[in-house]
N, C-alpha and C positions, 0 to 999 in steps of 0.2 A: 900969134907969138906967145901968147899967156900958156896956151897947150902946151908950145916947145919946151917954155923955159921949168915950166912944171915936171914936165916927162922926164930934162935931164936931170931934173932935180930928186927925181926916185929913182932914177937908174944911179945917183951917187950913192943913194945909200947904201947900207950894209944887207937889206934886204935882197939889194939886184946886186949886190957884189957877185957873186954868182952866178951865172944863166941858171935860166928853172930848168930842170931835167928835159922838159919836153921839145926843147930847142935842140936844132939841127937839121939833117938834109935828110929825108926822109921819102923812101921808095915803096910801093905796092910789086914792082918785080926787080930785083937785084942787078941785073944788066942796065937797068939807066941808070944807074951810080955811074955808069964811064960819062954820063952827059951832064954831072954836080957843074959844072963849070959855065954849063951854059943855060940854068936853069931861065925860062919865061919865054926863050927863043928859040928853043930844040923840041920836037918833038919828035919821042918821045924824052922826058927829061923826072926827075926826081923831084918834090916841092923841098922848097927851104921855110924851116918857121925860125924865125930870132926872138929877140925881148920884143919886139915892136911890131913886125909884121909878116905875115905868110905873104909868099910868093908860089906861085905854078905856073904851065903853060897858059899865056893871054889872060892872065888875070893875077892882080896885088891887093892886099887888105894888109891896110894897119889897125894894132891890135889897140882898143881903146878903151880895155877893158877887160879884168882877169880875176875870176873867181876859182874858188876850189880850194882841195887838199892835197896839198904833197906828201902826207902819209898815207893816204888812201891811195896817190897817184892819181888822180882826177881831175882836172880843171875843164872851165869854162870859159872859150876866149869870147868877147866882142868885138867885129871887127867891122869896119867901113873900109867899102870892095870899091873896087874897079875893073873894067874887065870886057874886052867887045862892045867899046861903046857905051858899057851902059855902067852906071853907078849904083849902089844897094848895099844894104845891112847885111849881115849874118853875125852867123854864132858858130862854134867849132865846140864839138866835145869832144876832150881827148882823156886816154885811160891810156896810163903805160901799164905794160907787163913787162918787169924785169926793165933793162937798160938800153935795151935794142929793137924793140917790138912795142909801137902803138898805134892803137888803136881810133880810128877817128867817124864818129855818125855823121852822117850829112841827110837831116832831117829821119822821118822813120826809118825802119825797118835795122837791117842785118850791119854792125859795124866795119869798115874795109881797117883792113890790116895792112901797115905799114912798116917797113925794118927801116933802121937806123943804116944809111952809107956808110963804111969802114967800121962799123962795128960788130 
């Protein structure tokens, strides 16, 4: 209850007054944008990220934790998953390019690319 009341208590401020740029419905191939609607139970479907949590196909993570730069466009989310049963940490790196195009590593190697739905 203490997380709750703390959380809406940043999301009042003037800080969260505006969602962070990196929020929104976000696709690797532009044809699942027609499935935003039924993102967690469509496959295939688009991931939704908000102020608090990422969603995708059989798996949710609330966000519990956010570093980075918004002039750089960089952050770093923390997140506690759920997903097939099983419960786990991760972390999300995300790098926007421009307003419609981000970028997200999942552990080493090459980053996937993501476009913003309707934009």
């Amino acid at each position: 209850m203490k997380r709750y009341i703390l959380a809406m208590a940043l999301l009042a401020t003037p800080a969260f007054a505006q969602a962070p740029a990196w929020t929104g419905i976000w696709t690797s191939d532009p044809e699942w944008c027609q499935y935003a609607d039924l993102i967690g139970g469509h496959d295939p479907a688009p991931i939704r990220i908000t102020q608090t949590e990422v969603v995708g196909l059989e798996h949710s993570c609330s966000i519990t934790g956010v570093r980075g730069n918004a002039q750089k466009q960089y952050w770093e989310l923390t997140l506690s998953c759920s997903g097939e049963g099983e419960q786990y940490q991760d972390t999300a790196l995300l790098m926007l390019d421009g307003e419609n195009t981000l970028w997200r590593w999942y552990g080493g190697g090459d980053p996937f690319k993501f476009t913003r739905c309707g934009g």
